[in-house]
N, C-alpha and C positions, 0 to 999 in steps of 0.2 A: 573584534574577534579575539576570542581565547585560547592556545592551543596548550593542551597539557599532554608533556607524555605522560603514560600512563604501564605500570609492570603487566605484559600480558603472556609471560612466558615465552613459548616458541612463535607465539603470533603477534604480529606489531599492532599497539594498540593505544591508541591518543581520543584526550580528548578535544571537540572545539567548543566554545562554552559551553552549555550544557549539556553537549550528545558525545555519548561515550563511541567512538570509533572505531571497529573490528579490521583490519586488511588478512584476509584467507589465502593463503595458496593457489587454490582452485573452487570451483563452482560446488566441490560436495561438501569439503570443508565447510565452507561458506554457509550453504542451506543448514547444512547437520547442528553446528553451533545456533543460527539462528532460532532454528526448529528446537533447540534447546531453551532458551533464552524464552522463547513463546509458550513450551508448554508448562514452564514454571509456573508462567504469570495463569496459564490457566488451571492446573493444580489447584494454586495460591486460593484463586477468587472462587474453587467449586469446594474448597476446605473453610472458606470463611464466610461463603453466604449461601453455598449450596447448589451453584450455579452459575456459569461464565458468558457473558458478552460479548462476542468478538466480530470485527469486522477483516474483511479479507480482500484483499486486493487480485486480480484477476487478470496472469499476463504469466509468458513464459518465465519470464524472470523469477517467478515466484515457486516453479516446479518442483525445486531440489528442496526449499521451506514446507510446498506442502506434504510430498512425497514422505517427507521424515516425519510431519507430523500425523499425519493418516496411518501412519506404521507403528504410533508410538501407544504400545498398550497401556501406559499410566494414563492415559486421558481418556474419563468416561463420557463420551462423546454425547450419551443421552441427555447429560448436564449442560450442553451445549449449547446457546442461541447465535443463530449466525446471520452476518450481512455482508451484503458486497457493496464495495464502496462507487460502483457508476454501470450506467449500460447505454447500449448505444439505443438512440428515438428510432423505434419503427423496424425491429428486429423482435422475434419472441422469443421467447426461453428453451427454443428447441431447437434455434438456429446453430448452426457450427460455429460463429461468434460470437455467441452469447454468454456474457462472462457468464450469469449463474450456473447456466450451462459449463464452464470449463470448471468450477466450485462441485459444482455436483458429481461432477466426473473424476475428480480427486479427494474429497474429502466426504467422509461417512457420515452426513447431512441426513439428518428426519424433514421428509417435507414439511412436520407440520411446526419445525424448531428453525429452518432455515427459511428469512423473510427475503425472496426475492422480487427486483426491481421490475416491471412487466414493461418492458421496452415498447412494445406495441399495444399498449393502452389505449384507449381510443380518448383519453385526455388524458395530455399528459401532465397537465396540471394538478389535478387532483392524483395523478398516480405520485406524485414529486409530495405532495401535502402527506396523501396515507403513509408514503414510507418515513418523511420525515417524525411522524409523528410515535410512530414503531422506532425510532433510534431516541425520543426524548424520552419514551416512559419510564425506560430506568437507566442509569449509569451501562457506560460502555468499558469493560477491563482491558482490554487488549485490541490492537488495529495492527496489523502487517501490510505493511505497505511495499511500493517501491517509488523509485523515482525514473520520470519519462528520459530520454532521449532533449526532450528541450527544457528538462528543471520541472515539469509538472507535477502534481500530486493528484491523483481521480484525476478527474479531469480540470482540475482548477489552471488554467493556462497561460502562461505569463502575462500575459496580454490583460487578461479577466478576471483573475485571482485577488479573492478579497480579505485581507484576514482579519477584518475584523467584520466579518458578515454576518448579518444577525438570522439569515435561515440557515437551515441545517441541509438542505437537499437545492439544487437548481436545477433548471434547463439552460445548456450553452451549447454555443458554437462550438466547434472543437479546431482547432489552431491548423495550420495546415502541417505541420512538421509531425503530430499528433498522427495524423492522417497517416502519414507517411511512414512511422513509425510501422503501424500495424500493419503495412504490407512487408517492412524489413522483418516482422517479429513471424511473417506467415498465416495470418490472422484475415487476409485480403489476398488475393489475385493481385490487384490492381488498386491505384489512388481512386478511382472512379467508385468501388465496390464500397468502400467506406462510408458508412454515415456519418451526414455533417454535423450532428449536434447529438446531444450523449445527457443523459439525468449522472448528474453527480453528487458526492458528498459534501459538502462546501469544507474549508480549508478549516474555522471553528469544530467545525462536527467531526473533524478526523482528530486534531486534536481535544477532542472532548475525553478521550481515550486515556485510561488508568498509563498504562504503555505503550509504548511504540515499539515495535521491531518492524526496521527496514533491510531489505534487502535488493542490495542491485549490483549483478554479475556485468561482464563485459567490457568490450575496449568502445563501444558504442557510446555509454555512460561514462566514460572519462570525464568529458567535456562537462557534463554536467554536474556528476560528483565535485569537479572541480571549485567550480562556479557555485555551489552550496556549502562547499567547506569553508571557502577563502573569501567571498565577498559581503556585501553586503545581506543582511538580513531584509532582503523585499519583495516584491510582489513579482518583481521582473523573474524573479529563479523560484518559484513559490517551494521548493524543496529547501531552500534555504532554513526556512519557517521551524524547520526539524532540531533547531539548535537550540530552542527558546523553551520545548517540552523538558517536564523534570524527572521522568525516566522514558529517554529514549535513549535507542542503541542503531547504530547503522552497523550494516554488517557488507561487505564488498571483498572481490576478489583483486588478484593483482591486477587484472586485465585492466577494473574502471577503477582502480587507485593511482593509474601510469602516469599521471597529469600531477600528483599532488608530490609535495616534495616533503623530505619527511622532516617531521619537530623537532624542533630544539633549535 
């Protein structure tokens, strides 16, 4: 591991080998910057080819990123193709926890520009094949991501996370902490209410992505920010992974930086 400080003005900013590292004040800071950061790259890619690619990640964490960018009148949204990177097996797109459904409800999506995952497929294998096949037709610019409560990314779970996987889309189990997660997040009543297994992005296909902007608020993610900054690069903390792309940024508050001690 590499850590460089790095001059970021009022806001303390390192990097670890390759992921440049933001620590924010508070939660709006946090999004407003990253939401910055994101709609450059999608500017960038609708001045240089006409059109932007992006995939989206789907959790409270990510509210104050999309809030900024849904507000942000440079980005012409009709240039837009959009993905979400996992959904849960045997829920549909109309459920209260359906991530497309939390996408669609914050960001100004064309149904017929935004390709969402159909949960309740009646195979879900072939629903796993069509979409992967809709993220290989052309380059992806931008992913916003975050990182889980146990190191996850989508749903790639320490347990099962491959990175050198050669599909783009899976069917998994989903971890029990995973689970667990989504009733702390309010997302679930109950551990029971949760679906056990979830279509995801695999860990290659999120990184297939021009950039990365992560974003993850709270004292919940300490533990894991931690454990992705400072340890090994492996499958056990799949957020770790985030260090090896050649423009990614993470972006965090103080609350899930409280663990990390600072450079130098």
């Amino acid at each position: 591991m590499g850590v460089v400080e790095l001059a970021g003005g009022n806001v303390p900013r390192f990097r670890v080998d390759r992921l440049d590292v933001w620590v924010h004040p508070d939660r709006s800071a946090m999004g407003a910057a990253a939401a910055r950061d994101a709609a450059n790259s999608i500017r960038g890619a609708i001045a240089a080819r006409g059109g932007a690619r992006l995939i989206f990640a789907s959790a409270p964490s990510q509210q104050e990123l999309l809030t900024a960018l849904a507000t942000d009148a440079s980005i012409d949204w009709r240039r837009v193709v959009a993905f979400h990177m996992d959904e849960y097996v045997g829920i549909s797109q109309e459920h209260p926890a359906s991530f497309s459904r939390f996408l669609r409800e914050r960001l100004p999506l064309g149904d017929a520009t935004f390709h969402q995952l159909r949960g309740d497929a009646s195979d879900p294998e072939m629903e796993r094949r069509r979409y992967a096949a809709l993220l290989e037709a052309e380059p992806i610019d931008l992913c916003c991501l975050g990182i889980g409560e146990n190191g996850h990314l989508a749903f790639n779970e320490p347990a099962t996370a491959d990175f050198a996987d050669r599909e783009r889309v899976r069917i998994v189990e989903l971890d029990e902490a995973s689970r667990e997660q989504q009733v702390h997040d309010g997302c679930f009543a109950e551990v029971a209410m949760v679906p056990t297994h979830a279509v995801t992005l695999t860990i290659p296909a999120l990184l297939r992505a021009g950039t990365l902007v992560c974003v993850v608020p709270g004292p919940a993610k300490a533990p894991a920010v931690r454990r992705a900054l400072t340890g090994a690069v492996e499958s056990a903390c799949p957020a770790s992974v985030l260090r090896t792309h050649a423009h990614g940024t993470l972006h965090i508050d103080r609350a899930a930086a409280a663990l990390l001690e600072a450079p130098g």
